[in-house]
Structures are given as structure tokens and as C-alpha cells.
DOGU-149975 format. One line per 4 residues: number of its first residue (from 1); their letters; for each residue x, y, z of C-alpha. Coordinates in pm, whole numbers. Example, Ala and Ser with C-alpha at 12.3 -4.5 7.8 and 13.67 -1.06 7.14 Angstrom:
2
1	as	1230/-450/780 | 1367/-106/714
REM end
This chain:
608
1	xxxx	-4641/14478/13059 | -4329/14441/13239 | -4437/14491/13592 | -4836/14337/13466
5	xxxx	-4628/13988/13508 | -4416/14077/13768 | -4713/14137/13996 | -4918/13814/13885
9	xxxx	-4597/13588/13860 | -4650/13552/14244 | -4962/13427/14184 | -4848/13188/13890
13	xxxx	-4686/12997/14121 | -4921/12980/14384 | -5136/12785/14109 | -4867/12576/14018
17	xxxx	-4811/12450/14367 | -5168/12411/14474 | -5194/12187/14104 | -4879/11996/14210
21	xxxx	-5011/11914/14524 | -5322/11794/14411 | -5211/11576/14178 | -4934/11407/14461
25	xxxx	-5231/11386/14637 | -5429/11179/14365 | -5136/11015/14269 | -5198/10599/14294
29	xxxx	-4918/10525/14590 | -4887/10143/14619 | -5048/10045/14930 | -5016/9752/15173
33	xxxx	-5345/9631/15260 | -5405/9425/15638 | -5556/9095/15552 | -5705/8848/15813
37	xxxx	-5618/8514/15862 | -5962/8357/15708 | -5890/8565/15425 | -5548/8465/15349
41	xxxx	-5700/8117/15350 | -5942/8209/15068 | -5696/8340/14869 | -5497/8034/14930
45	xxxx	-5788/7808/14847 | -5867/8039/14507 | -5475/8046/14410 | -5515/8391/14426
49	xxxx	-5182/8441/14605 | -4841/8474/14352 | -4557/8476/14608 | -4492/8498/14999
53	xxxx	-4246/8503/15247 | -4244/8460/15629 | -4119/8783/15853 | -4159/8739/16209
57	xxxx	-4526/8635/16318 | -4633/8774/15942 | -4665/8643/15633 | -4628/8908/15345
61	xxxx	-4702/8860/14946 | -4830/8980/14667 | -5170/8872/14521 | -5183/8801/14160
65	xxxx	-5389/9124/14066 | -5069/9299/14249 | -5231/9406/14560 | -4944/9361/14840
69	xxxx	-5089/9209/15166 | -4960/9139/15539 | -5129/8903/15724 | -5012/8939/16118
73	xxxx	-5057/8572/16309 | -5046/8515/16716 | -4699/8395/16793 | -4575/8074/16755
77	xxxx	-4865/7973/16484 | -4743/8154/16163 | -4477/7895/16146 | -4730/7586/16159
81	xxxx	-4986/7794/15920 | -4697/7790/15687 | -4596/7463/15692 | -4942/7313/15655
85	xxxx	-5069/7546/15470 | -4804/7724/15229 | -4556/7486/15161 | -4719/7228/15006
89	xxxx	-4826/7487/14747 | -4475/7620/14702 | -4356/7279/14612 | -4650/7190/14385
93	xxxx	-4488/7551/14173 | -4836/7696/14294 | -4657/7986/14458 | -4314/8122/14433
97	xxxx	-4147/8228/14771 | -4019/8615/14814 | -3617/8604/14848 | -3673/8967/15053
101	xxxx	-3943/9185/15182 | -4180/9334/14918 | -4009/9692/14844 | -4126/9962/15064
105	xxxx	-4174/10354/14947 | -3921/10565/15064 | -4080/10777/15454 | -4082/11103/15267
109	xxxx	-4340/11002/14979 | -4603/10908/15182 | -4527/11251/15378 | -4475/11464/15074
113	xxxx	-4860/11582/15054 | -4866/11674/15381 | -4531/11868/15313 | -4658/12024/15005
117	xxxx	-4997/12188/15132 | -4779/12258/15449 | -4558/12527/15206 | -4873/12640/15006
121	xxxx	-4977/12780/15353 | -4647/12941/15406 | -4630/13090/15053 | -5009/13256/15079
125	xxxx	-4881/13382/15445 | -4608/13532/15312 | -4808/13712/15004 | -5039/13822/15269
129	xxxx	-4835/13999/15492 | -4593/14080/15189 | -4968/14296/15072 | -5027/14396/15430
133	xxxx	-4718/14587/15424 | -4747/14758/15109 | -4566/14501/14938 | -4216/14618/14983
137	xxxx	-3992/14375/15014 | -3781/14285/15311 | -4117/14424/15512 | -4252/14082/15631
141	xxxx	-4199/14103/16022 | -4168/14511/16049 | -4441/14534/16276 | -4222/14764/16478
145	xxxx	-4185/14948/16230 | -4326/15362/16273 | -4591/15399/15992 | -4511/15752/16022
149	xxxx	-4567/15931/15652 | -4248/16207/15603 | -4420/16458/15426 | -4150/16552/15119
153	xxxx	-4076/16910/15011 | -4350/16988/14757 | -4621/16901/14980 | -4448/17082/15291
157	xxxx	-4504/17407/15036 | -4845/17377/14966 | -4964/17506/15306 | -4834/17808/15504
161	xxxx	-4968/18077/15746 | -5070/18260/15491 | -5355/18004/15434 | -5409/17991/15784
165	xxxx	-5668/18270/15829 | -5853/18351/16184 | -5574/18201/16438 | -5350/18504/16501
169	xxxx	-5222/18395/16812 | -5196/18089/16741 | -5008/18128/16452 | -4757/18385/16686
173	xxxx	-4747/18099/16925 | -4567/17860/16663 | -4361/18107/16432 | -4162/18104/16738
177	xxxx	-4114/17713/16662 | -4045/17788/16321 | -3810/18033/16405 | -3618/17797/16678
181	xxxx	-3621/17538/16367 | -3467/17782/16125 | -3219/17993/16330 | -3161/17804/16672
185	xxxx	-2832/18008/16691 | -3007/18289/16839 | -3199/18130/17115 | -2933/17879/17213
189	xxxx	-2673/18213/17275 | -2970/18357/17542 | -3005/18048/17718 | -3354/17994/17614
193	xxxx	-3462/17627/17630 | -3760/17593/17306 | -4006/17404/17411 | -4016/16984/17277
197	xxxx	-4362/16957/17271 | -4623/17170/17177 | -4986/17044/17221 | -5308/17167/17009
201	xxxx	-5646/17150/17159 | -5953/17262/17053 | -6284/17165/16945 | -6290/16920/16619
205	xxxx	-6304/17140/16299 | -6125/17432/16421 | -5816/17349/16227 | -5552/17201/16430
209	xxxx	-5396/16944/16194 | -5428/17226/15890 | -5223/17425/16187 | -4974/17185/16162
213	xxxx	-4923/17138/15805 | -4834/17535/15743 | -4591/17494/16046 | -4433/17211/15817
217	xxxx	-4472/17442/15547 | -4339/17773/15723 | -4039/17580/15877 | -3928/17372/15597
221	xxxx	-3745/17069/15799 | -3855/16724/15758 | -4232/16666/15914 | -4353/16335/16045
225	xxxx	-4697/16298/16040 | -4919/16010/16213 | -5217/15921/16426 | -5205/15840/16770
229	xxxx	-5453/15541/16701 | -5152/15387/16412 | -4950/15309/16706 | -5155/15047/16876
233	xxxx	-5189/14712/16764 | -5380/14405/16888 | -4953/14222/16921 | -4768/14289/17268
237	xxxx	-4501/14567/17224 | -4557/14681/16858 | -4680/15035/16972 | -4402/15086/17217
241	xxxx	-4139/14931/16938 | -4330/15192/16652 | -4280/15516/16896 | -3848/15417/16900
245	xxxx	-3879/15365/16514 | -4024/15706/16518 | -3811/15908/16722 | -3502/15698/16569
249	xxxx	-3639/15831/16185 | -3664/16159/16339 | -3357/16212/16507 | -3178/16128/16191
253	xxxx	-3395/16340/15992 | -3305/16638/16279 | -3410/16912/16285 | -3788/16802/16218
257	xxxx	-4111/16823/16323 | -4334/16501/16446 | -4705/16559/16457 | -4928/16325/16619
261	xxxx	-5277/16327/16515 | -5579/16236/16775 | -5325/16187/17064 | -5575/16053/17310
265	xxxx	-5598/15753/17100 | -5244/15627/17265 | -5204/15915/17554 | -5541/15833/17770
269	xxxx	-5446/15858/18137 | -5319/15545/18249 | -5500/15308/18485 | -5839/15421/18337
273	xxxx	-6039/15092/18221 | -6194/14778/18368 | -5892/14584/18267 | -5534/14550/18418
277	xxxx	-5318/14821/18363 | -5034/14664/18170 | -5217/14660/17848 | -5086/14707/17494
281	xxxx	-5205/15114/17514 | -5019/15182/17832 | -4690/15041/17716 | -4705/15277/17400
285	xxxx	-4742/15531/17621 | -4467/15453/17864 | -4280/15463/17552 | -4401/15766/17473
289	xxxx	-4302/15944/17764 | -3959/15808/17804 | -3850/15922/17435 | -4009/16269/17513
293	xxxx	-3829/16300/17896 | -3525/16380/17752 | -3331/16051/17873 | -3269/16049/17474
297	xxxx	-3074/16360/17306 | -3324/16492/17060 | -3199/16833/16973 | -3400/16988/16688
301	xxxx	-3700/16713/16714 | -3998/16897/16822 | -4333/16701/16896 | -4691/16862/16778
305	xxxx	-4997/16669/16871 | -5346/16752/16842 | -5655/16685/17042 | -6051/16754/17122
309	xxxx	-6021/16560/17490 | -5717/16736/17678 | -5907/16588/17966 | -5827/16238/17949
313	xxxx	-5497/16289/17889 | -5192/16122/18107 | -5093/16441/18349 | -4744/16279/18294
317	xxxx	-4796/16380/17903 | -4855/16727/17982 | -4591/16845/18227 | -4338/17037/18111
321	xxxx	-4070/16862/17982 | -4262/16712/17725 | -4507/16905/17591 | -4415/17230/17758
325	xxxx	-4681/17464/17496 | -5039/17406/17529 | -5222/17623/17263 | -5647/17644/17270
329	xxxx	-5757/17670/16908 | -6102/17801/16967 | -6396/17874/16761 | -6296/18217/16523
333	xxxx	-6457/18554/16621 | -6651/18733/16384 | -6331/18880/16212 | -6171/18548/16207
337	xxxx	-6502/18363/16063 | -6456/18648/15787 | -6106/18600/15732 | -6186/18234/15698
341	xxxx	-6465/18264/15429 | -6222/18535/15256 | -5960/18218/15183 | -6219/17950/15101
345	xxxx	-6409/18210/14840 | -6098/18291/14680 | -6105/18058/14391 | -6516/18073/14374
349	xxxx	-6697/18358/14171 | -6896/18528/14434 | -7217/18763/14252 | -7206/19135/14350
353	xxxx	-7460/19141/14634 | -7225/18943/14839 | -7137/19032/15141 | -6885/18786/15350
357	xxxx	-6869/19035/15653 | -7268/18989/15691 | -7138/18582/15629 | -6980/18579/15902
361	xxxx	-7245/18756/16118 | -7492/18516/16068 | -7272/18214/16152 | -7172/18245/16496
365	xxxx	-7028/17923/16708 | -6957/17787/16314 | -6575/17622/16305 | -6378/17662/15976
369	xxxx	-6452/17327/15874 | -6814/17439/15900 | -6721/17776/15682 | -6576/17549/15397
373	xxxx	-6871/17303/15379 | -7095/17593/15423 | -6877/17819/15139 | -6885/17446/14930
377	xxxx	-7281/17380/14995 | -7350/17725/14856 | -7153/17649/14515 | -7321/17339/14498
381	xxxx	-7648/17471/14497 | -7525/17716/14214 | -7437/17456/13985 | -7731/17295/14050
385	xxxx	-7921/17592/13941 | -7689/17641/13639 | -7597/17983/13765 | -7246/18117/13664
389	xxxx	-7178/18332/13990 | -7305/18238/14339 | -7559/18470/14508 | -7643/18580/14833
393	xxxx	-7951/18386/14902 | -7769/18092/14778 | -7523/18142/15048 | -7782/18210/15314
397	xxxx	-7970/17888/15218 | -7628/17704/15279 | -7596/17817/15612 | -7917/17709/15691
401	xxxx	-7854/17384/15559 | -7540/17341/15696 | -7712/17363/16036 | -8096/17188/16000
405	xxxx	-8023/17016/15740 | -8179/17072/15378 | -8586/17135/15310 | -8800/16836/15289
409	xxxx	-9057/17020/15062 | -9153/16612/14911 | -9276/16535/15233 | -9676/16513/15291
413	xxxx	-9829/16676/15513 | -10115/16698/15627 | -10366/17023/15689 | -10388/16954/16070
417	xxxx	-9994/16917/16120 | -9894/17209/15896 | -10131/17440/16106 | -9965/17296/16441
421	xxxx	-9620/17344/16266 | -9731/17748/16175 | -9848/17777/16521 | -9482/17618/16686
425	xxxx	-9295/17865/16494 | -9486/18189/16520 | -9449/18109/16899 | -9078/18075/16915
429	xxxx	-9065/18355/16703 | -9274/18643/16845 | -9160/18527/17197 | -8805/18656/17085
433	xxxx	-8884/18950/16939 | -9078/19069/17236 | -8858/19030/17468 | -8596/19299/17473
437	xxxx	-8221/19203/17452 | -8282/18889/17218 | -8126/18802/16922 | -8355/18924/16640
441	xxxx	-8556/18652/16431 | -8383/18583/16080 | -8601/18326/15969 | -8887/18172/16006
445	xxxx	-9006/17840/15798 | -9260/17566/15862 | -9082/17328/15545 | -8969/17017/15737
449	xxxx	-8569/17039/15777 | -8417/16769/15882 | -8595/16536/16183 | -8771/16900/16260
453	xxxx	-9137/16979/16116 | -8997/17321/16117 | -8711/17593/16204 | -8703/17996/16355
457	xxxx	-8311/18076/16258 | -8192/18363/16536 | -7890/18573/16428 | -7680/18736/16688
461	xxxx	-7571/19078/16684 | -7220/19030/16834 | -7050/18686/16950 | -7089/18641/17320
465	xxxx	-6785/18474/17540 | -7009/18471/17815 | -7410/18428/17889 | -7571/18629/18156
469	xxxx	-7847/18473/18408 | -8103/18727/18252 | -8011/18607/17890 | -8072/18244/17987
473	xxxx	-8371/18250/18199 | -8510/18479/17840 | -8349/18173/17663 | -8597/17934/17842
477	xxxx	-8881/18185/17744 | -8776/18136/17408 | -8762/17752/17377 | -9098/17749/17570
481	xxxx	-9280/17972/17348 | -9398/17696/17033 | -9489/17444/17321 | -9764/17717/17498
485	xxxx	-9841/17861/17106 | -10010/17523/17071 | -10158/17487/17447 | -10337/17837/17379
489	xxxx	-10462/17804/17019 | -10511/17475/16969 | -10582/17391/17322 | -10372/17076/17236
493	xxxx	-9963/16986/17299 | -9788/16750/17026 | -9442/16574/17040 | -9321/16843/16810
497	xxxx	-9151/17013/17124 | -8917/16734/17245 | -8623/16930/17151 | -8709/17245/17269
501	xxxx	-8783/17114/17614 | -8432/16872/17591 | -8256/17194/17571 | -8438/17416/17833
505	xxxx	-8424/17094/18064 | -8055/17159/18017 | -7995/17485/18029 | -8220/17472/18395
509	xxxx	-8018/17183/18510 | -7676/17360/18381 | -7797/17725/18610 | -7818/17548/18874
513	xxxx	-7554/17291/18908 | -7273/17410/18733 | -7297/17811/18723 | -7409/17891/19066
517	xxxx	-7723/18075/18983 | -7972/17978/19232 | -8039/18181/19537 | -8130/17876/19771
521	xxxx	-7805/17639/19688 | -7581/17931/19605 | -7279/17933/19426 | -7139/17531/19438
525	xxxx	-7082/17316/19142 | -7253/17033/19172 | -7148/16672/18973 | -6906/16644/18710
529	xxxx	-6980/16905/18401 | -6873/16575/18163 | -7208/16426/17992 | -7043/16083/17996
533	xxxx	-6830/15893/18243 | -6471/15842/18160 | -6433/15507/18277 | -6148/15449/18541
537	xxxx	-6169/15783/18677 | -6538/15864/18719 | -6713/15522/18726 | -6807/15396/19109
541	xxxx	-6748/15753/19219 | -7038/15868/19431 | -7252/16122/19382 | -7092/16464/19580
545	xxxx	-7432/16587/19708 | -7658/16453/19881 | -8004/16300/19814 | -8155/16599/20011
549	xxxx	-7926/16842/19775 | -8074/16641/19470 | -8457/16741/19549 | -8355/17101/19560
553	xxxx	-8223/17076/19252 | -8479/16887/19116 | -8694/17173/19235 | -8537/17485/19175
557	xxxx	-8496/17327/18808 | -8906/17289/18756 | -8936/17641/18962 | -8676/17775/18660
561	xxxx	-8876/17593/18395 | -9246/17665/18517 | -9134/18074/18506 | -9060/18066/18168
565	xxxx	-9346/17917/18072 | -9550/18148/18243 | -9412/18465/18125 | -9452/18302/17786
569	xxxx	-9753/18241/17849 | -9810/18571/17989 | -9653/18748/17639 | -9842/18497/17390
573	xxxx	-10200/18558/17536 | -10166/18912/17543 | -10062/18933/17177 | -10285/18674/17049
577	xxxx	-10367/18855/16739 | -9959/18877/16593 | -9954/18571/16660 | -10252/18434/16440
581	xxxx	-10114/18688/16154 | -9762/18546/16195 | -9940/18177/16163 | -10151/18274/15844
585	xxxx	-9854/18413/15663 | -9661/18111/15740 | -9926/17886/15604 | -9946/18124/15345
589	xxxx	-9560/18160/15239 | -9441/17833/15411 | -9102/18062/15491 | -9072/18429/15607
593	xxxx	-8738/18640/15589 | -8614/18866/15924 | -8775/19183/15697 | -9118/18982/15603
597	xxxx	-9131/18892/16001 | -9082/19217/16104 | -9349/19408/15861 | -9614/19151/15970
601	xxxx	-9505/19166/16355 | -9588/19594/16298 | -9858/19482/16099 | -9810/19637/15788
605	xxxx	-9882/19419/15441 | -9637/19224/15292 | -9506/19331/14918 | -9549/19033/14622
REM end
């Protein structure tokens, strides 16, 4: 109850000046009113007026319903208006003459409203930012100050490498941080210089802030945590003024850790925008690099940041110096996907046919953020089934979800569409399996996923670092194979193989320009291999071919492109039949599984 009226006693008085105010405001203030000469007279003629006096060129009184007037004459005629006019009455006892001025109100009355709803502002601005600030007091104008969250020693525990599963040498990278951080003795004595800075990049949900965590939890030292975007405000000099808060918090604090999250949000190269270059951003970061330099002494502070665009970033970051460690947290191998699913199934009861090693097999290029909502979609679905353990198929259904999306079995449609759909599919699908060195088919389902009618799932054997020319130009086959399935049965193309021909556009344009696998314009890189400019550095750079260069690639692309689709046309037409049985069974089942799709590719009859 105590702090119930401590927190709404502000607000009390906000009421009660906003109700004082008002009623100063409708308060009846005794008013002069500015009377004209032919006026007066009427008043004079009525006996309206109850005493005057002469100031000046003016004549001021009171009327008898005690309304004070001023009546303001040309010179030299208010004292002949008098004398004709008033004295005669003042003798008669008519009207009584004024032995001063009629009494004034004090200046500050007539200006106390003003003054009033003048301080109701300033109270409601000072609530406001007293809220913004997370109503602490004293925190009004601490802008500057680093909104940098120290992470205290029960949650520094929570995480530590031993939750970290799949990053081996990434985790070897950093325990020699946490070493430095526990025993610097030993490193000092050699001479060795531990690096300041230490910068994570990878793709996004490959765990680089969980990373940092169980190094706060492995080291035990004070951690600093913050994104690189709470730096920067809209106010001159706040970001540059948060960074010295920071480093001054930390090197009290010392030894610690500071961990900036999203670092390209304040690090972007410099001098890349439309604008001038002394903008809000670039001072933070001139900030930035002077506390990192070294011009300051901060023994024991060691900067982590994380990332997913290392290639924006300021080369002035990067040099060593200030972050001297740059560790690439990739997608996990096989092992490491396994590893992974092994710590997020831990507290989940998995049924007996599980089996996380063939997991992990079937989701290749997933991150770990992908394993956990994939190991989380699959529990899901077993509580929606009221099921006390979670299954394989379960699991398997997850993945797929995770990466079409979930089945759309509510959606109509119709005969004609479902029949294209079943062609699409069997087409994709028996082009990869008869082509040697493909991944084998793991599913095949015309039940709308997603924005696609329908989905062929491929599972690798092994994870590939690196794609051959063979296994892309087969690639193209494969994309190309629903679009001629429906230009040979149905003698008829639909819109239903945008994608596939987005992505075999692609891959054409990507063997040509980027990897060097053309014959006629040999190995050269062609344009820049970023999809979108980064403006500053690659806007109003030309082109670094020529328009000549362009139609060969151009051509060489649709030369790629028009073999595939001729050798899948070649494979489709002379294995028309699987393909019609692969269609039927789809229509039939609506989804086949890797061993239904292989007993009716052999032709041999499916079991109930």
C-alpha cells in the first residue's frame, strides 16, 4: 500500500495543480474596461457614473454597477470636457471626485495563470523523462549515460561451455580469454600481449551472443552486455558520451568482459551514406575507436562483439589493436548439429524410435537456433496430439515445417490444380533420382505448404563445404524437372514454377560470374557477389565489365539453362510411364515417404 501511494502521489499533485490553475484562470479579476468619449457622455447624461478623477489626458472612475473605466481624450481637451462637463455634476453632489487612482492589481496576478500552466508543463516533463529513465531518481538529464546491463553472478552461472555444444574451436578460441581473465599471471611473465577485442561473426542463429554468455559464465568477472544500436540517439554526442560511461563502468569493474551486440549498428564504415559524414553514428564510433586504441589504460577490459555483416564494418574497427581475434561461427557439421539436438532434447522425453544422429542428417545448412525451434515444433505437435513421449515422425514433420512451413490441408483445391501439382512433384522428384550422384528424394507431398502448392524434401548424404560444376549444372536439371513434367503431360506450363526457375536463374548467373565456370569468359569474377548495394561504397560505382561482357553472360546463362532443360527433358520423356505412376500415387496418398518413392520408382506395389 505503501509504495501504491508513493507511485500515484506524483500524480496527485499533477491534478491538484492543473485544478488550481483552472480555477486562477476562472477566477473574476477586476478589469478596467476602455470607454469612448460618446460613451462617457451617456453615462454622464444617465448618472451612471459614481466618482472620477482626472490623470493626464484621461479621466478614470468607477460606474455605479462597479465596472472601473478609462476614458483617454486628445490633449489639451480632457481639461475643458471636465470643466463643462464634470464639474458641474460634482458640485450638484451628483458625483464624488477620486482623491487617488482607482487601485490597481498587483503585475504578478494578472501573470500568475500564465505562470501556473507554465510549471504544469515542467512538472509532466519532468515525470516523463523521470519514466523514460526507469524512474530512478537523480536520472533526469543522464542521456550520457551507458545503458549497458552488468549481468550479476547468478545469471553469469546459468550458461557455460558445457551448454555450448557444436563450436569446438570456437569455444578453444575463447577459453584462452577466460584463462587470461582468471590467471593473467602466467601470460603477462611470457610477454604475451591477450588480445582486447575479440570479434564474432557468423550467420544469424548460429549462436554468437549464447557464445558470449558461457564466456561470462566460464570466466566469472563482471560482463557488460549491450547493443550496438543502444548507443545512438537522435541528440548530438549522446552515443559518443554512452561509449566513455561504458568503458569508465568497466574499467572500475576490471577485470570484465564488454559484449556488444549487432556491432554494425554503431561500427558501419565511415563515410558510407548520402549525408555528411559528421553524423551522430560516426562520432560514436570515433569514440569507439579511441577508447579501444589503447590511448586509455584498460588492463583486464576485454571487448566481445558480435555480427552477421563483417563487411560493412570500419577497417579501423578491425585492425589489430582493437579487436585483434576474429572468430567465424559457422553453420555446425553433422556431429555438431547432433551435439546441438543432444542439449536441446535433454529435458524433453524423446519415444524409443528416436534417432538424433539420423536428426541431424536430415537437417543440413540448419543453424542451432533452427535445431531448437525445430526440437520445440516437434514437442508442440506432441502435446497437441496428447502424446506423452515425442516420436520420430513427429520430429520429421517438424523439420519439414520448420523449413516450408506447415500443411495447408483446409485449402480447396481444385481437380485440375491438384493433378498439375502431382505432375510438378513427380518431375522434380524422378529427375533426382535418375540422375546419379544426387541427393536421394525423402519426401514427396502435393499438400500446399506454405506459398508452395507443393514440396519434394532432398536429404543429403554428407554435408558439402564445396559444390562441384557437375553437381550444379545436375542441380539445374533438378529445378527444371516439374516445369517440363507439365510441358510434356499436360502440354501446358503454370506459374507454379516461379521459384524453381528464381533459383536456377541464380545458380546460372552465380557459374558464371562469380565461380569462373564458363569456358568462353574463363575464370574472372564479374560484379560484386553482394545482392544489395551498400550505399557509400557501392552506389555510382560502374559496372566492371563491359556491355559486350554482359551479352556473353547473358548468353552463356540461357545456353546453361536451355541444357538442363533438355536433358530433363531428355530423362522425363523416356520414362514417361514412372512418372504417371509417381503422379497417381501422389493423387492417391497426397504425400509419399523416401521408401514409398522408391518401391513405386522400381515399380513394385505399395503396402496399406
Amino acid at each position: 500500500m505503501k509504495h501504491f501511494f508513493k507511485g500515484i502521489s506524483m500524480y496527485l499533485l499533477i491534478i491538484i495543480l492543473i485544478m488550481f490553475a483552472v480555477s486562477m484562470i476562472g477566477t473574476d479579476v477586476e478589469t478596467v474596461s476602455e470607454i469612448d468619449i460618446t460613451e462617457l457622455v451617456k453615462h454622464i447624461d444617465n448618472g451612471n457614473i459614481e466618482n472620477i478623477v482626472m490623470v493626464d489626458n484621461t479621466l478614470k472612475g468607477k460606474l455605479k454597477d462597479e465596472t472601473q473605466f478609462i476614458t483617454v481624450f486628445p490633449p489639451h481637451i480632457v481639461e475643458r470636457f471636465y470643466i463643462e462637463n464634470i464639474e458641474p455634476l460634482v458640485e450638484a453632489g451628483e458625483i464624488s471626485v477620486a482623491a487617488e487612482d482607482p487601485p490597481e492589481d498587483p503585475w504578478y496576478v494578472s501573470m500568475l495563470p500564465t505562470i501556473m500552466i507554465i510549471l504544469i508543463f515542467v512538472v509532466f516533463w519532468f515525470v516523463f523523462m523521470q519514466q523514460s529513465q526507469g524512474g530512478s531518481g537523480g536520472r533526469v538529464m543522464s542521456f550520457g549515460k551507458s545503458k549497458a546491463k552488468m549481468l550479476k553472478e547468478d545469471e553469469r552461472n546459468k550458461i557455460t561451455f558445457k551448454e555450448v555444444a557444436g563450436l569446438q574451436e570456437e569455444k578453444e578460441e575463447l577459453k584462452e580469454i577466460v584463462d587470461f581473465l582468471g590467471n593473467p599471471k602466467k601470460y603477462i611473465e611470457i610477454g604475451a600481449r591477450i588480445p582486447t577485442g575479440v570479434l564474432l561473426v557468423g550467420p544469424p542463429g548460429t549462436g554468437k551472443t549464447y557464445l558470449s554468455r558461457a564466456v561470462a559464465g566460464e570466466a566469472g568477472v563482471p560482463f557488460f552486455t549491450i547493443s550496438g544500436s543502444d548507443f545512438v540517439e537522435m541528440f548530438v554526442g549522446v552515443g559518443a558520451s554512452r561509449v566513455r560511461d561504458l568503458f569508465e563502468q568497466a574499467k572500475k569493474n576490471s577485470p570484465c568482459i564488454i559484449f556488444i551486440d549487432e556491432i554494425d549498428a554503431v561500427g558501419r564504415r565511415r563515410g558510407a551514406g548520402l549525408g555528411g559524414g559528421h553524423d551522430e553514428r560516426e562520432q560514436t564510433l570515433n569514440q569507439l575507436l579511441v577508447e579501444m586504441d589503447g590511448f586509455s589504460t584498460n588492463e583486464g577490459v576485454i571487448v566481445m562483439a558480435a555480427t552477421n555483416r563483417a563487411d560493412i564494418l570500419d577497417p579501423a574497427l578491425l585492425r589489430p589493436g582493437r579487436f585483434d581475434r576474429t572468430i567465424y561461427v559457422g553453420l555446425p557439421d553433422v556431429r555438431g548439429r547432433e551435439q546441438i539436438l543432444e542439449v536441446h532434447t535433454k529435458n524433453k522425453p524423446l519415444d524409443t524410435d528416436v534417432d538424433l544422429k539420423t536428426v541431424a542428417k536430415r537437417t543440413p545448412g540448419f543453424t542451432p537456433a533452427d535445431l531448437e525451434n525445430l526440437v520445440n515444433e516437434a514437442a508442440l505437435l506432441t502435446a497437441r496430439y496428447n502424446l506423452k513421449t515425442i516420436p520420430m515422425e513427429l520430429i520429421d514433420e517438424a523439420s519439414i515445417k520448420v523449413q516450408a512451413g506447415p500443411e495447408k490441408k483446409s485449402r480447396l483445391v481444385s481437380d485440375k490444380e491438384r493433378k498439375l501439382t502431382a505432375y510438378h512433384e513427380a518431375g522434380h522428384a524422378l529427375v533426382g533420382r535418375l540422375i546419379p550422384g544426387t541427393d536421394p528424394v525423402h519426401m514427396v507431398t502435393i499438400i500446399p505448404r506454405g506459398m508452395a502448392g507443393g514440396f519434394t524434401a532432398y536429404i543429403p548424404e554428407e554435408d558439402r563445404n564445396f559444390i562441384t560444376k557437375n553437381q550444379m549444372q545436375d542441380k539445374l536439371v533438378t529445378l527444371l524437372g516439374g516445369r517440363v513434367a507439365e510441358a510434356l503431360v499436360l502440354e501446358d506450363i503454370s506459374t507454379g514454377a516461379q521459384n524453381d526457375i528464381e533459383r536456377a536463374t541464380k545458380i546460372a548467373k552465380a557459374m558464371v560470374t562469380h565461380y569462373g565456370m564458363n569456358e568462353k569468359l574463363g575464370p574472372m569474377t564479374y560484379g560484386t557477389d553482394q545482392e544489395e548495394v551498400f550505399v557509400g561504397r557501392d552506389l555510382g560505382r560502374g559496372k566492371d565489365y563491359s556491355e559486350e561482357v554482359a551479352a556473353v553472360i547473358d548468353a552463356e546463362m540461357r545456353k546453361l539453362i536451355d541444357v538442363a532443360y533438355q536433358r530433363a527433358e531428355k530423362l522425363l520423356s523416356e520414362n514417361l510411364a514412372i512418372l504417371e505412376r509417381i503422379a497417381n500415387a501422389l493423387l492417391e496418398k497426397e504425400t509419399l515417404d523416401a521408401k514409398e518413392f522408391e518401391a513405386i520408382f522400381l515399380g513394385e506395389e505399395l503396402g496399406e
